[in-house]
C-alpha positions in Angstrom: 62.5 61.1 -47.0 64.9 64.0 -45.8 63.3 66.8 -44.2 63.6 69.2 -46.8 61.6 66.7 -49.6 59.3 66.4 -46.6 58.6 70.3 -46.3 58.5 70.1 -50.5 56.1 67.6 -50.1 53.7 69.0 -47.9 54.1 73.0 -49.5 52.9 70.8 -52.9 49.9 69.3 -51.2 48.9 72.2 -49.6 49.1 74.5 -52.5 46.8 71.8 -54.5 44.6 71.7 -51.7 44.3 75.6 -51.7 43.2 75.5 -55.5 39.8 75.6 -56.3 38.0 72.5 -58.9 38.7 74.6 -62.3 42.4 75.2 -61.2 42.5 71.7 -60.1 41.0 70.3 -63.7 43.5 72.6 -65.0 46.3 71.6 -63.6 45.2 67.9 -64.3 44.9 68.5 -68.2 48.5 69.7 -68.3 49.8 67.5 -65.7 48.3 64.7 -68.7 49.9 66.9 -71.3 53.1 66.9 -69.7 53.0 62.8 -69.4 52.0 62.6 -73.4 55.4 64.5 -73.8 57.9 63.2 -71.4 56.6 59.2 -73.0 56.8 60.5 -76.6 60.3 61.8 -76.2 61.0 58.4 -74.3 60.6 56.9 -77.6 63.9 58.9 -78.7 66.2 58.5 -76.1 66.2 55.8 -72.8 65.0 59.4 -70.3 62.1 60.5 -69.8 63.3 64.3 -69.8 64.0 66.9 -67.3 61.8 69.3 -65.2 63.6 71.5 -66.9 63.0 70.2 -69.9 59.8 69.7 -70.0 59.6 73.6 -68.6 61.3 75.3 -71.8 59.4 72.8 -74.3 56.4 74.1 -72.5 57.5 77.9 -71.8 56.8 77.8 -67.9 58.4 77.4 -65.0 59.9 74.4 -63.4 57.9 74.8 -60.4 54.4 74.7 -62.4 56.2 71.5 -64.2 57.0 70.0 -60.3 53.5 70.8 -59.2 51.8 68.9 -62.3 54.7 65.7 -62.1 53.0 65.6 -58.5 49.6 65.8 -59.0 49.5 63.4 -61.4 49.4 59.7 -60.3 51.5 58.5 -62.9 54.4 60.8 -62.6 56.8 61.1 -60.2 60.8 62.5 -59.7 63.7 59.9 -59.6 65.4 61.8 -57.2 63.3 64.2 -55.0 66.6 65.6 -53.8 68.0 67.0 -56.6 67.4 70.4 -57.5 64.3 70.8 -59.3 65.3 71.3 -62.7 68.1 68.7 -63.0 64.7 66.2 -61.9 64.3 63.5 -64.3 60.3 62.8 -65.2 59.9 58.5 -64.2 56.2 57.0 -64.7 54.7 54.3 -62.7 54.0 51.4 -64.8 55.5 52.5 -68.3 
């Protein structure tokens, strides 16, 4: 992990650690939301869709999409190094 996915890594934790249960729960339900979405659109082509896409589809930001890919156990970026929004959505055991 390069030193820069590490800081990424740690600001993420942190900031989930910071919210409080509700925002937590919150975060969770979309995080699931977002999962539903990225497998349905699997279904249509062989990706699982961008940050980035997932962000406009859902009309927020690509950061609120990063922190919900991370907090979910499922979800995770192919390639942590690439910029955010070029990110594609992978899940664990699909």
């Amino acid at each position: 992990m390069s030193d820069e996915n590490c800081h990424e890594q740690t600001e993420f934790t942190a900031r989930l650690k910071a919210m409080s249960a509700d925002e937590q729960a919150e975060l969770l339900r979309f995080a699931n939301m977002v999962q539903a979405w990225s497998l349905r659109g699997h279904r249509r082509t062989p990706r699982y869709g961008t940050f980035a896409q997932a962000a406009q589809h859902f009309g927020t930001s690509v950061e609120r999409i990063a922190l919900a890919v991370e907090a979910h156990y499922w979800m995770f970026a192919d390639d942590p190094t690439a910029p955010p929004g070029e990110r594609q959505i992978e899940h664990e055991g699909e």
